[in-house]
MIZA-936932 format. One record per residue (C-alpha): residue in one letter; residue number from 1; x, y, z. Coordinates in steps of 0.5 Angstrom, whole numbers, m for minus. Example, Ala and Ser with C-alpha at 12.3 -4.5 7.8 and 13.67 -1.06 7.14 Angstrom:
! MIZA-936932
{"A",1,{25,m9,16}}
{"S",2,{27,m2,14}}
END
This chain:
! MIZA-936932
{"X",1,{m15,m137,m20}}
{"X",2,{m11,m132,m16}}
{"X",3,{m10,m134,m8}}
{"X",4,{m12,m129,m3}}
{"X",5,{m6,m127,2}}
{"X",6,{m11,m131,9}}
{"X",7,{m5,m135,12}}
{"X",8,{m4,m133,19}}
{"X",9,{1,m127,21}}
{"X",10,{7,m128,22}}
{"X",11,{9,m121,25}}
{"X",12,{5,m114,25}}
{"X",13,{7,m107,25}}
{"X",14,{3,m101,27}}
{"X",15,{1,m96,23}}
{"X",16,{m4,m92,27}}
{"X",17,{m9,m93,31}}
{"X",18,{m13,m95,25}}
{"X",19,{m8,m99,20}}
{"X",20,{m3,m104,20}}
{"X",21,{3,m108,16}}
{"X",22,{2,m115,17}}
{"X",23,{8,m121,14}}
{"X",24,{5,m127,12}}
{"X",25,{8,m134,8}}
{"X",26,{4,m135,2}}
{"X",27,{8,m139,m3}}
{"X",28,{2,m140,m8}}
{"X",29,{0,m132,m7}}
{"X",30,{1,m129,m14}}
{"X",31,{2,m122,m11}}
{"X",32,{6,m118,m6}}
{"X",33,{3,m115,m2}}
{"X",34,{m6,m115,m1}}
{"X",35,{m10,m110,2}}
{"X",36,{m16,m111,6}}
{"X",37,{m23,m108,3}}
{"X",38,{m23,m102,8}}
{"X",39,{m15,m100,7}}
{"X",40,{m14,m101,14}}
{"X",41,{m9,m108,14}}
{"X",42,{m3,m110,8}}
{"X",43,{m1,m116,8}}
{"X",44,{6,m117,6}}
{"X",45,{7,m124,3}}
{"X",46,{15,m126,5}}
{"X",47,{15,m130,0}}
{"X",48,{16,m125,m6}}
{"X",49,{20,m121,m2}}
{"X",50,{26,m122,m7}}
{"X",51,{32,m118,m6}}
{"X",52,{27,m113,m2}}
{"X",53,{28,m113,5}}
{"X",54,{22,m113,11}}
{"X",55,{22,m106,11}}
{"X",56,{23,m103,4}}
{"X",57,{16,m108,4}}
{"X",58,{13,m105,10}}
{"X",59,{14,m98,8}}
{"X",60,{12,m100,1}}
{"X",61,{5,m102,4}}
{"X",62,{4,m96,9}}
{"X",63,{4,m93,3}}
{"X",64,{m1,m96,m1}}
{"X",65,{m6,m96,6}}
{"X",66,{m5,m89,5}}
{"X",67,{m7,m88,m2}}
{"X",68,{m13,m91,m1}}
{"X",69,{m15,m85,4}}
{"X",70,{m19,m81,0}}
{"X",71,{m16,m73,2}}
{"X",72,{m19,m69,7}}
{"X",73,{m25,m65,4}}
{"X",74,{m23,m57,2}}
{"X",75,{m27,m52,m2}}
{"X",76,{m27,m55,m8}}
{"X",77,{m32,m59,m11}}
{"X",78,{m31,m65,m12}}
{"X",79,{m35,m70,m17}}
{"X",80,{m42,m71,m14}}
{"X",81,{m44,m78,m10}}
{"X",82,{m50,m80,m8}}
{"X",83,{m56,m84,m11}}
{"X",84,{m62,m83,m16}}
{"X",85,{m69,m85,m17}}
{"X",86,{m70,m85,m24}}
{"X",87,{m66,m91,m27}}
{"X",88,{m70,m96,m21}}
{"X",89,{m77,m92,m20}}
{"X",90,{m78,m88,m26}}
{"X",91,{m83,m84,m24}}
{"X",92,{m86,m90,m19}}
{"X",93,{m83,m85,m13}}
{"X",94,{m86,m84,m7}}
{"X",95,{m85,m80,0}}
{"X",96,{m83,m87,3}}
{"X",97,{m79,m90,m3}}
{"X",98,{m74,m84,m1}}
{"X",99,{m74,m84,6}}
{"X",100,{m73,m92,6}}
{"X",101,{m68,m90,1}}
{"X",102,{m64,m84,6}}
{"X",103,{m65,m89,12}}
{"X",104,{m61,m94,8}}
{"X",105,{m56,m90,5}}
{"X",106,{m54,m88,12}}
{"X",107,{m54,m94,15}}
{"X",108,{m51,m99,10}}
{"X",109,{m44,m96,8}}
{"X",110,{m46,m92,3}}
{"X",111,{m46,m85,7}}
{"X",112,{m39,m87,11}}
{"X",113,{m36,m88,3}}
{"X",114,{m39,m81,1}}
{"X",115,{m45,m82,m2}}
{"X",116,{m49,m77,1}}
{"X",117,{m54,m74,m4}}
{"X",118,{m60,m77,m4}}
{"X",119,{m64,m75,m11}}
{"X",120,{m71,m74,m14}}
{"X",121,{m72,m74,m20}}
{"X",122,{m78,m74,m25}}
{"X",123,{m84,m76,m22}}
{"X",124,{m86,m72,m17}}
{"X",125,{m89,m66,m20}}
{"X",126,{m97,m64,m20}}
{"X",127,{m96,m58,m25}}
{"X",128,{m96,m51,m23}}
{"X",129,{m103,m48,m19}}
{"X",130,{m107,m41,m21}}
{"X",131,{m102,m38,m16}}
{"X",132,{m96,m40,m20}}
{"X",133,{m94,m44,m14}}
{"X",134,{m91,m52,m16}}
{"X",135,{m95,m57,m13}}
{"X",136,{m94,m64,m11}}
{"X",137,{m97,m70,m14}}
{"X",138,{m101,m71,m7}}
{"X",139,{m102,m79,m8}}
{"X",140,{m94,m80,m7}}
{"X",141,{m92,m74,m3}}
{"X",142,{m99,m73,1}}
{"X",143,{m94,m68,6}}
{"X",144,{m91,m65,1}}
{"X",145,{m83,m64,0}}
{"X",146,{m82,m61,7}}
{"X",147,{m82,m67,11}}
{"X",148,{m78,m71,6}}
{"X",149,{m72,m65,5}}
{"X",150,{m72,m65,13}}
{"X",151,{m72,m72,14}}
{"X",152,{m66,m73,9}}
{"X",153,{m62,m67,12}}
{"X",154,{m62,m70,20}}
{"X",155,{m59,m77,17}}
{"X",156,{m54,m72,15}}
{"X",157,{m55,m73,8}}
{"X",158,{m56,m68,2}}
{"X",159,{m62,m68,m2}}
{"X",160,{m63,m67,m9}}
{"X",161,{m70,m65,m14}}
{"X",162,{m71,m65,m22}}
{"X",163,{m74,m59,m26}}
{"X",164,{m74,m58,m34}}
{"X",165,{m72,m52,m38}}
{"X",166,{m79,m51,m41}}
{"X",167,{m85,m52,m39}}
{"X",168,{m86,m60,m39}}
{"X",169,{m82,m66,m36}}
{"X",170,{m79,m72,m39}}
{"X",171,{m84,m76,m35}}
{"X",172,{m90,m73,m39}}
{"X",173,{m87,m73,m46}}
{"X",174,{m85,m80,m46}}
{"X",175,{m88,m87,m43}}
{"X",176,{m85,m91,m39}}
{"X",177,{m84,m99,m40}}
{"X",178,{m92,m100,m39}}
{"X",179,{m95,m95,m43}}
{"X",180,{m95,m90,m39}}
{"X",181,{m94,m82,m39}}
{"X",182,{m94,m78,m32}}
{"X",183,{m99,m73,m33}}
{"X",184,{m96,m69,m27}}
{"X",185,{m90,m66,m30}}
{"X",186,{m94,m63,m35}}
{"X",187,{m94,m55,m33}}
{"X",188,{m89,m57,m28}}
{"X",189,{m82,m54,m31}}
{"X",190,{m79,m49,m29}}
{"X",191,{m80,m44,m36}}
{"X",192,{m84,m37,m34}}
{"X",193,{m82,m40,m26}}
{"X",194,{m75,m40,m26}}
{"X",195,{m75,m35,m19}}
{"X",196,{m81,m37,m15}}
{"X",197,{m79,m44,m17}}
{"X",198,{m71,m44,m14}}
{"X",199,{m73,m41,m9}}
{"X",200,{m79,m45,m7}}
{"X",201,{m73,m51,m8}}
{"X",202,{m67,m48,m4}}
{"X",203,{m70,m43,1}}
{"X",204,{m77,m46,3}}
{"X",205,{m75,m53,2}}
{"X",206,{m68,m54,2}}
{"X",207,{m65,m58,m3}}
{"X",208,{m58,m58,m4}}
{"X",209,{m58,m60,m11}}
{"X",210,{m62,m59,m18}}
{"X",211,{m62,m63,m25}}
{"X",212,{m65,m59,m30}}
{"X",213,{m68,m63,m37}}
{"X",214,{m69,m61,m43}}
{"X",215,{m75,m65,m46}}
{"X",216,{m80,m58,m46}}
{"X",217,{m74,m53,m46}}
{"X",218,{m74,m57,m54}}
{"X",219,{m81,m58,m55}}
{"X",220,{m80,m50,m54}}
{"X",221,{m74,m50,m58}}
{"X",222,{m70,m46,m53}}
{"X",223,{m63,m44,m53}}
{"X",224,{m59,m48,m49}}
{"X",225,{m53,m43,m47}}
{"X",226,{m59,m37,m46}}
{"X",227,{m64,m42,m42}}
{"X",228,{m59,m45,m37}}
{"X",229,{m55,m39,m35}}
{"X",230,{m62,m36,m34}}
{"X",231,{m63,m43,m29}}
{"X",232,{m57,m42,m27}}
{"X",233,{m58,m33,m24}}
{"X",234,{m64,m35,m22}}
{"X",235,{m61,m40,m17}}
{"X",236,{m56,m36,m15}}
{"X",237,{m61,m30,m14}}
{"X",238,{m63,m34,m7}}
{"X",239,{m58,m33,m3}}
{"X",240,{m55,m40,m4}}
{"X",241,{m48,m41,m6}}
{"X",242,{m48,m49,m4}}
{"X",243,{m53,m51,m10}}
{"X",244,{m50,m57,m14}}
{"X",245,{m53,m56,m22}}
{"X",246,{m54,m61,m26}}
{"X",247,{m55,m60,m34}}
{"X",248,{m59,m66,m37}}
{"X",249,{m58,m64,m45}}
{"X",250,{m56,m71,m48}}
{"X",251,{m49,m69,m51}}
{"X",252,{m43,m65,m49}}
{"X",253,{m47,m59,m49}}
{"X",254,{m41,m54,m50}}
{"X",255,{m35,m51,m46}}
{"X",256,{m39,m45,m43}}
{"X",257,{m42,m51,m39}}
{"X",258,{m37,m51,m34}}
{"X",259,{m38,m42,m33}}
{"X",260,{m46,m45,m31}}
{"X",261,{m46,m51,m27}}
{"X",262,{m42,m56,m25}}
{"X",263,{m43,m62,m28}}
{"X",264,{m47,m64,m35}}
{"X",265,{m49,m70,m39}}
{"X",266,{m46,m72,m44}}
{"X",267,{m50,m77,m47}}
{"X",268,{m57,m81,m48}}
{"X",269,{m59,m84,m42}}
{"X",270,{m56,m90,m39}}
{"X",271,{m59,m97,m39}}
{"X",272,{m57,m104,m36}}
{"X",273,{m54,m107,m42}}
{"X",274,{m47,m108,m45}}
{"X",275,{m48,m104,m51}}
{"X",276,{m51,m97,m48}}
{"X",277,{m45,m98,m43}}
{"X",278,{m40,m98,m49}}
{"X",279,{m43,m93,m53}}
{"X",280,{m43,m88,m46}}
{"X",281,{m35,m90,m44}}
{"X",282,{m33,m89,m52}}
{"X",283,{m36,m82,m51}}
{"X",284,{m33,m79,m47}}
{"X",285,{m25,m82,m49}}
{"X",286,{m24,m76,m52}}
{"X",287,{m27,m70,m47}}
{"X",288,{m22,m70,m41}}
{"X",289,{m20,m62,m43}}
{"X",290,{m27,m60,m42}}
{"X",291,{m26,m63,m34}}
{"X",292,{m23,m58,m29}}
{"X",293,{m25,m58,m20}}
{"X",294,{m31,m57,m20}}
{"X",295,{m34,m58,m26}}
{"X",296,{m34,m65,m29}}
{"X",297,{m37,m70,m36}}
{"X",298,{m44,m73,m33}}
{"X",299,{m43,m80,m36}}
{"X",300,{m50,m80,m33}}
{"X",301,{m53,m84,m27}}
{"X",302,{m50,m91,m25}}
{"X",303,{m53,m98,m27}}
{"X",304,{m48,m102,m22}}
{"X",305,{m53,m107,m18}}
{"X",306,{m56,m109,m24}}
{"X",307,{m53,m116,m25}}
{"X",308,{m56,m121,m30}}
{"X",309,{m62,m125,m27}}
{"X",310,{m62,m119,m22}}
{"X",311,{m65,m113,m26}}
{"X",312,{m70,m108,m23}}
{"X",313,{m71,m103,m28}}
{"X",314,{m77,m99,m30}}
{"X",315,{m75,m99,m37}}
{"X",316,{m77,m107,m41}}
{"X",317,{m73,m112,m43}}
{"X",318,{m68,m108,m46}}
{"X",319,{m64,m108,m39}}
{"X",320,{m61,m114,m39}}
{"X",321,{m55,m112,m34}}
{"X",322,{m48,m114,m33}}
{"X",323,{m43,m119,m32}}
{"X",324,{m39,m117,m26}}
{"X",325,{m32,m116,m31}}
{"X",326,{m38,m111,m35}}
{"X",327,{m39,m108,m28}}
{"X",328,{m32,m107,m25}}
{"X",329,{m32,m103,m32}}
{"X",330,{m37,m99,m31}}
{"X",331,{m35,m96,m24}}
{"X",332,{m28,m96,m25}}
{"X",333,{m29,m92,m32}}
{"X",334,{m34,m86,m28}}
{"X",335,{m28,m86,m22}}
{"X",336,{m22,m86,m27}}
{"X",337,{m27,m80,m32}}
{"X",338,{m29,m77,m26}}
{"X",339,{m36,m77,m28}}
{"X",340,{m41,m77,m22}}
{"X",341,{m43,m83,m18}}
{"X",342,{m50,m83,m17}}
{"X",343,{m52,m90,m16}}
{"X",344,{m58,m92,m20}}
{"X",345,{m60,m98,m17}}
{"X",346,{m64,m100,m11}}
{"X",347,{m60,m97,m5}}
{"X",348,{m64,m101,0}}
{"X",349,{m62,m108,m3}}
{"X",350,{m55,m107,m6}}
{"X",351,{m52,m113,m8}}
{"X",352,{m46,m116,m3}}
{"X",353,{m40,m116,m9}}
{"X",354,{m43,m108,m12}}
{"X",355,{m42,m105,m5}}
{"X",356,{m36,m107,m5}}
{"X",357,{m34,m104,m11}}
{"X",358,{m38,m98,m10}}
{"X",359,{m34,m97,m3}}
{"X",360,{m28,m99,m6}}
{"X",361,{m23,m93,m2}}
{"X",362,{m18,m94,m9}}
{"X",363,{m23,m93,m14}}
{"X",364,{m27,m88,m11}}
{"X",365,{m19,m84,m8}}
{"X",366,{m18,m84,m16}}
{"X",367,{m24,m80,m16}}
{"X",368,{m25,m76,m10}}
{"X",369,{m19,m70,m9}}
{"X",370,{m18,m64,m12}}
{"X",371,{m14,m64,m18}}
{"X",372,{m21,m65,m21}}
{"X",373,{m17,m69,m27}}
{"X",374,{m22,m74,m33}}
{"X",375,{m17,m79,m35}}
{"X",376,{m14,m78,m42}}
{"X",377,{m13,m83,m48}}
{"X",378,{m6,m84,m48}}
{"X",379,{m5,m90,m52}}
{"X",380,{m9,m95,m57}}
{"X",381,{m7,m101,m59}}
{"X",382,{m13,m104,m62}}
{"X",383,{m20,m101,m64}}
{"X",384,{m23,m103,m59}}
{"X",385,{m17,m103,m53}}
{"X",386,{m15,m95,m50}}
{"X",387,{m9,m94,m45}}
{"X",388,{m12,m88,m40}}
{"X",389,{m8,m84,m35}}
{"X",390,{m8,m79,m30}}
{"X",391,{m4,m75,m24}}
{"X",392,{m6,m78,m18}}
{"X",393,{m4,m73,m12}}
{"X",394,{m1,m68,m15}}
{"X",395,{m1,m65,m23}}
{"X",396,{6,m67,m26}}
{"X",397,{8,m73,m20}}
{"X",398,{12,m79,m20}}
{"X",399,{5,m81,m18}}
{"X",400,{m2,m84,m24}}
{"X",401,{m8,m88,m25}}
{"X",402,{m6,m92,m31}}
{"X",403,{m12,m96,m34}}
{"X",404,{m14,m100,m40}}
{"X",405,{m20,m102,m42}}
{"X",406,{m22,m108,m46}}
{"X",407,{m29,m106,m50}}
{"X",408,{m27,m112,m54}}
{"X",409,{m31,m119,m55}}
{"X",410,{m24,m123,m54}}
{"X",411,{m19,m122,m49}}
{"X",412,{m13,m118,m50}}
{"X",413,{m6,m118,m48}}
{"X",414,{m3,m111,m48}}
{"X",415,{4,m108,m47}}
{"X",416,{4,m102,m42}}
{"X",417,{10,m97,m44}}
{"X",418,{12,m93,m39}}
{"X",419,{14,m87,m44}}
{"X",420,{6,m87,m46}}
{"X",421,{4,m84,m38}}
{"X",422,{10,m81,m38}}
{"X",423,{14,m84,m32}}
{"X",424,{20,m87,m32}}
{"X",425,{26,m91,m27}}
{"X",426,{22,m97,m24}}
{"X",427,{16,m96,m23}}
{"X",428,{11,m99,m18}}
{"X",429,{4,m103,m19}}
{"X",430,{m2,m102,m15}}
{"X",431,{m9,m106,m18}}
{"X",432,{m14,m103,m15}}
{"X",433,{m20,m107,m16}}
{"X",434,{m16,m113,m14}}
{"X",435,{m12,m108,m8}}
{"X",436,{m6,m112,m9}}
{"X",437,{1,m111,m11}}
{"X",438,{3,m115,m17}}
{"X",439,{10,m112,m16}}
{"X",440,{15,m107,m21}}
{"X",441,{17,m106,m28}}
{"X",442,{21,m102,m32}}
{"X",443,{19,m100,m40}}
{"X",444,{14,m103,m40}}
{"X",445,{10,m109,m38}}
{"X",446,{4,m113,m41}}
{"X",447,{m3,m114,m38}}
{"X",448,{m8,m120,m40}}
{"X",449,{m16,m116,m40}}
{"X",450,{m22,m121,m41}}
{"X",451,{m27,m118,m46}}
{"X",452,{m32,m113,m43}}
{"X",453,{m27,m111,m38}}
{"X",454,{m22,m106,m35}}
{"X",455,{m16,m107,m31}}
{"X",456,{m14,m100,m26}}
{"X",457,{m7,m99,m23}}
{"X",458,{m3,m94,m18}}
{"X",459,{3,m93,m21}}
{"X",460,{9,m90,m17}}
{"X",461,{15,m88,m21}}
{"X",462,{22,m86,m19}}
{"X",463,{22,m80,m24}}
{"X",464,{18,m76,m29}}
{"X",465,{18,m75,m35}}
{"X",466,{18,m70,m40}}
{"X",467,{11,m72,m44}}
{"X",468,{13,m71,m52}}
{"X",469,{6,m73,m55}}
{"X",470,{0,m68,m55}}
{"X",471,{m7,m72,m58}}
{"X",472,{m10,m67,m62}}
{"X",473,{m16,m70,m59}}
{"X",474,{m15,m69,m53}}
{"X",475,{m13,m61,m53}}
{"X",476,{m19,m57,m51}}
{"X",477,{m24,m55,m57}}
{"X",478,{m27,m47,m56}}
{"X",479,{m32,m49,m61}}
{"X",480,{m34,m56,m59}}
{"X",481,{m41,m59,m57}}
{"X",482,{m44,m65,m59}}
{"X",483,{m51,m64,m59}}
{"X",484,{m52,m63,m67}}
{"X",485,{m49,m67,m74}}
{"X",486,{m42,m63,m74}}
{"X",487,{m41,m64,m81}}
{"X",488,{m47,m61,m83}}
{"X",489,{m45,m54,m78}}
{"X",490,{m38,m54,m80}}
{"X",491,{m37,m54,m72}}
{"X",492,{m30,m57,m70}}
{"X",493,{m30,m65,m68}}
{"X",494,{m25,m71,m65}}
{"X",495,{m27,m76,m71}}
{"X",496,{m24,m83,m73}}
{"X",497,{m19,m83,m78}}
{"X",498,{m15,m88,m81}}
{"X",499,{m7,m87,m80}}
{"X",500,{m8,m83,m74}}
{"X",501,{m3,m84,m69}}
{"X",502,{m9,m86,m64}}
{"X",503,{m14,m87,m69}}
{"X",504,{m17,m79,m68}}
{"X",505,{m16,m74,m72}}
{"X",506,{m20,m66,m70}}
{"X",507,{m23,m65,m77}}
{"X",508,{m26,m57,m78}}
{"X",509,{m22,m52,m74}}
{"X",510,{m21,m45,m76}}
{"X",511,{m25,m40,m80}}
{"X",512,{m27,m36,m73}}
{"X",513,{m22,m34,m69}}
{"X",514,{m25,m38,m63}}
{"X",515,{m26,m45,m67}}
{"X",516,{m19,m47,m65}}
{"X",517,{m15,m53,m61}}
{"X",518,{m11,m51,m55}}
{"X",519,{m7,m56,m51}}
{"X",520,{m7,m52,m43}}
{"X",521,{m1,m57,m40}}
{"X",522,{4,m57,m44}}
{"X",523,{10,m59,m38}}
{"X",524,{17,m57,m41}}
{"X",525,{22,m59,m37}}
{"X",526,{29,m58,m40}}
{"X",527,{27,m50,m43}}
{"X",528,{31,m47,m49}}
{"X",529,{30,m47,m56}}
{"X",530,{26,m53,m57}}
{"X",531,{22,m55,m63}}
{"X",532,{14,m57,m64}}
{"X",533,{12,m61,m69}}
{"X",534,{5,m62,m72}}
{"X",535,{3,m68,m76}}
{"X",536,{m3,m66,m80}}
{"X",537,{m6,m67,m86}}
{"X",538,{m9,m62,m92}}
{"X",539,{m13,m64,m97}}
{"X",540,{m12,m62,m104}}
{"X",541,{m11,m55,m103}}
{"X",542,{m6,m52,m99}}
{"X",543,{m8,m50,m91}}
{"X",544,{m4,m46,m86}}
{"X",545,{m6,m44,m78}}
{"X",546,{m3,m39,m73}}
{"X",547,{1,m43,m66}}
{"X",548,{1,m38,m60}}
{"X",549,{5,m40,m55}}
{"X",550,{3,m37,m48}}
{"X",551,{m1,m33,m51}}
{"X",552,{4,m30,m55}}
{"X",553,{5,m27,m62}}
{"X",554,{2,m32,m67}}
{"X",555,{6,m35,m72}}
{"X",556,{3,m38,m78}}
{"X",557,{4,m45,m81}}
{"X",558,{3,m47,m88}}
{"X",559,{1,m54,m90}}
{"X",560,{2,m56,m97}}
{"X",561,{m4,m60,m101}}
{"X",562,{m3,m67,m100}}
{"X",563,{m9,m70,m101}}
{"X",564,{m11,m72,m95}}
{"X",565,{m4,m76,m93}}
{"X",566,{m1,m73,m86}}
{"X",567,{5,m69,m86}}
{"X",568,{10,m66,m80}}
{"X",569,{11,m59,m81}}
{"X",570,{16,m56,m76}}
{"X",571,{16,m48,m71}}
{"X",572,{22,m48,m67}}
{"X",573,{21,m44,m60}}
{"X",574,{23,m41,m54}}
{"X",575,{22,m43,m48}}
{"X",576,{23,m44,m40}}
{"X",577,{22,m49,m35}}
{"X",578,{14,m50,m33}}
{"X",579,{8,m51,m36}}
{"X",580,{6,m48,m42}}
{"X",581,{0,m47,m47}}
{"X",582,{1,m48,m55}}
{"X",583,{m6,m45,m59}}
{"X",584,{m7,m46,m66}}
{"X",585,{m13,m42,m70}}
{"X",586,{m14,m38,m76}}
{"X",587,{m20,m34,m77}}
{"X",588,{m20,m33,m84}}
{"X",589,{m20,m41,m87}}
{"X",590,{m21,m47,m85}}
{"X",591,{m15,m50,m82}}
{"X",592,{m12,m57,m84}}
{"X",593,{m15,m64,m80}}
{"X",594,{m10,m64,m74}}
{"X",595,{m7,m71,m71}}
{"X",596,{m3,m69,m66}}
{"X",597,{3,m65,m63}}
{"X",598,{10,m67,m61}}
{"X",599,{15,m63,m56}}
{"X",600,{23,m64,m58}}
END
């Protein structure tokens, strides 16, 4: 077991007024330096000083105390944080479950770490009366909702509400644990109310953010695209600028989301058990192109706090709950996909060890700033085993959040190549869970993830590299949405293949100009004449695609039938310095499965 650095100080260097350098002698202590749970003390073991000195150790800790500071906030829009009702009370809400909540949020640490978004979802609905006016169930919201938005906005919190895009609720169609359906939400919807009800919601009441389902919007089968930028105009109709939409569809909906709301689901609803976790993280891997400031994946609201032997769901056995290592994973990956973090337990009684990880100020740095990054698959070593990186402090820096994530069953020992996240030089370690300093590395190091599990690091390198290696799975897909069988459509799809270089490839592109890939970030750093290298692979006729750069004329590229096998064709180019977009399409034919792209 590692040993926490708790020796008596030897010495102390103050920083500010709110944080300090302290030396101590720890010869047992694995780790260099350690951070306290609130960044405000670094613990300089002078035990493994090595061939550092003092004060290359103590700039090296006022450094990480201030990573752990989350950036002041600015315009942007940042990840939503918060809480909601649904994952612990489904529709068992009531006026005082909300208040007790808000009084706990403001008091308990969460509203300090940046959870402000207090949430209700189903369960408040009484349908709609003769006059079209959306009334509330009267035995859980007697006083209606006034009296809960303004009790909630003089905690200094904000306050979240639910509709459907049709005409009934989730809650009305589909039983909750105990048979259950909530008559309530049927006629609650926001179909054929869309004005009266945004401006009840964020005129009269004053709530600051929707989530908008679609349970009655498909019982009505309704367009997706067409209903929600109709939510979204109606919202906007009010004078609000402010309001934060949700779209609740299940799937990756399509790119056109980010022109409507500022964050969409991704997939079914979570539930405390290993198995849904996995499947929402697996996901998600491959949608970082789709996240941008302001708008972001939605992996859904957060089972953390639901540890085994101390579940409390509204949702049956099938809620297990985690084992630490799984918890740990679950926060950790929201924070690293910038997904956001609405807590889905109970926030009057959350547990000691799950408040420490939801108010991890690193954790939460990696998520809360304005760069607006999902992390990318960078590696795979296994099936099972993904290495992901992403910019920390600004968009090509010497700075990036590595993770590995162990969705194994056994654990697993793996090799961190400094060349896969484009870092280079030596290159400093950072946990971020533990908050601890483990020491450097050059080339690469190995890291040992239990099962179930994720690692999660702050490297800090001497320099940059110019990345090499563009994923076709992750470049940006015009056409893509998860939410009907790609294979029966034709539409344009990441799916697993044997021989891919990350175990990827991107399977129907091209027959309509927008059915195309487009790599957005491509950082030249020695400009010229350069080569990009595209491996690929045909079937048993011969496929070609058009490649832009910077918008630029199209050039076509012809890939010879190989029946399947992947080969590398080449297109010289010319250009400078900076960053650059590469797009491929072909409006006329179907173009060949894409592996990746390499920069020479």
């Amino acid at each position: 077991m590692k040993q926490a650095l708790v020796l008596s100080a030897t010495a102390a260097i103050s920083i500010s007024a709110a944080a300090e350098v302290v030396f101590n002698e720890c010869p047992r202590c694995e780790m260099e330096i350690r951070v306290s749970h609130d960044a405000k003390t670094a613990y300089v073991n002078l035990s493994k000083l090595g061939d550092a000195t003092k004060e290359d150790r103590a700039a090296r800790a006022e450094r990480l105390l201030a990573a752990g500071r989350i950036p002041a906030a600015t315009s942007v829009k940042r990840p939503l944080m918060g809480w909601s009702s649904w994952n612990t009370f489904a529709c068992d809400i009531s006026e005082d479950v909300i208040l007790e909540t808000a009084r706990a949020m403001a008091t308990n640490g969460l509203k300090d770490a940046g959870y402000v978004f207090v949430n209700i979802d189903d369960g408040f609905f009484w349908g709609h009366g003769e006059d079209g006016r959306l009334r509330f169930n009267p035995n859980r919201f007697p006083n209606g909702m006034k009296p809960v938005v303004d009790g909630i906005h003089a905690l200094g919190l904000k306050a979240g509400i639910y509709s459907d895009a049709g005409a009934d609720t989730c809650g009305s169609m589909w039983q909750d644990a105990k048979g259950r359906y909530d008559k309530g939400g049927v006629g609650g919807g926001l179909y054929g109310h869309d004005e009266a009800d945004c401006n009840l919601h964020f005129k009269e009441l004053g709530f600051d953010f929707i989530k908008v389902d679609y349970c009655g919007g498909l019982r009505l089968g309704l367009e997706e695209r067409t209903r929600y930028t109709q939510i979204s105009q109606a919202i906007r109709a009010t004078g609000r600028t402010d309001v934060r939409l949700n779209i609740c569809r299940w799937s990756f909906p399509g790119t056109w989301a980010a022109d409507v709301a500022e964050s969409w689901r991704t997939t079914g609803d979570i539930r405390a058990n290993w198995g849904s976790l996995k499947g929402i993280i697996r996901q998600n891997l491959y949608l970082s192109a789709y996240a941008r400031p302001g708008a972001y994946n939605d992996m859904d609201m957060m089972e953390v706090g639901h540890l085994k032997g101390s579940v409390k769901t509204n949702f049956g056995s099938s809620d297990e709950g985690f084992t630490p290592d799984e918890e740990a994973l679950h926060f950790g990956a929201w924070c690293l996909l910038s997904s956001p973090l609405l807590i889905g337990c109970d926030a009057r009684n959350v547990p000691e060890t799950t408040m420490a990880l939801l108010t991890n100020p690193y954790l939460l740095a990696m998520e809360q700033n304005d760069l607006g990054l999902q992390a990318e698959v960078v590696a795979r070593p296994e099936s099972d085993v993904y290495v992901l990186a992403k910019d920390a402090d600004r968009f090509y820096g010497t700075a990036r959040y590595v993770a590995v994530f162990n969705l194994a069953d056994a654990e697993k020992e793996v090799e961190l190549r400094s060349a896969d996240f484009d870092l280079g030089g030596k290159i400093e370690t950072f946990d971020l869970v533990e908050r601890a300093d483990p020491g450097s590395f050059r080339d690469s190091v190995f890291v040992r993830v239990r099962p179930h599990a994720g690692r999660f690091f702050r490297f800090d390198a001497e320099k940059r590299l110019e990345r090499r290696v563009y994923e076709a799975e992750c470049a940006f897909l015009t056409d893509f949405n998860d939410m009907r069988d790609w294979k029966k459509l034709g539409t344009v799809h990441a799916d697993e293949a044997d021989g891919a270089s990350g175990g990827v490839v991107v399977r129907n592109l091209g027959f309509r100009e927008t059915n195309d890939m487009i790599w957005k970030r491509v950082n030249v750093h020695s400009g010229g004449r350069r080569e990009l290298v595209f491996r690929c692979a045909a079937p048993k006729h011969p496929r070609f695609f058009h490649a832009q750069v910077d918008g630029g004329r199209k050039v076509r590229v012809d890939v010879l039938p190989g029946d399947g096998q992947f080969v590398e064709v080449s297109l010289p180019v010319e250009v400078g310095p900076g960053v650059h977009t590469v797009r491929l399409s072909n409006a006329e034919a179907w173009m060949p499965d894409m592996d990746r792209m390499v920069l020479k």
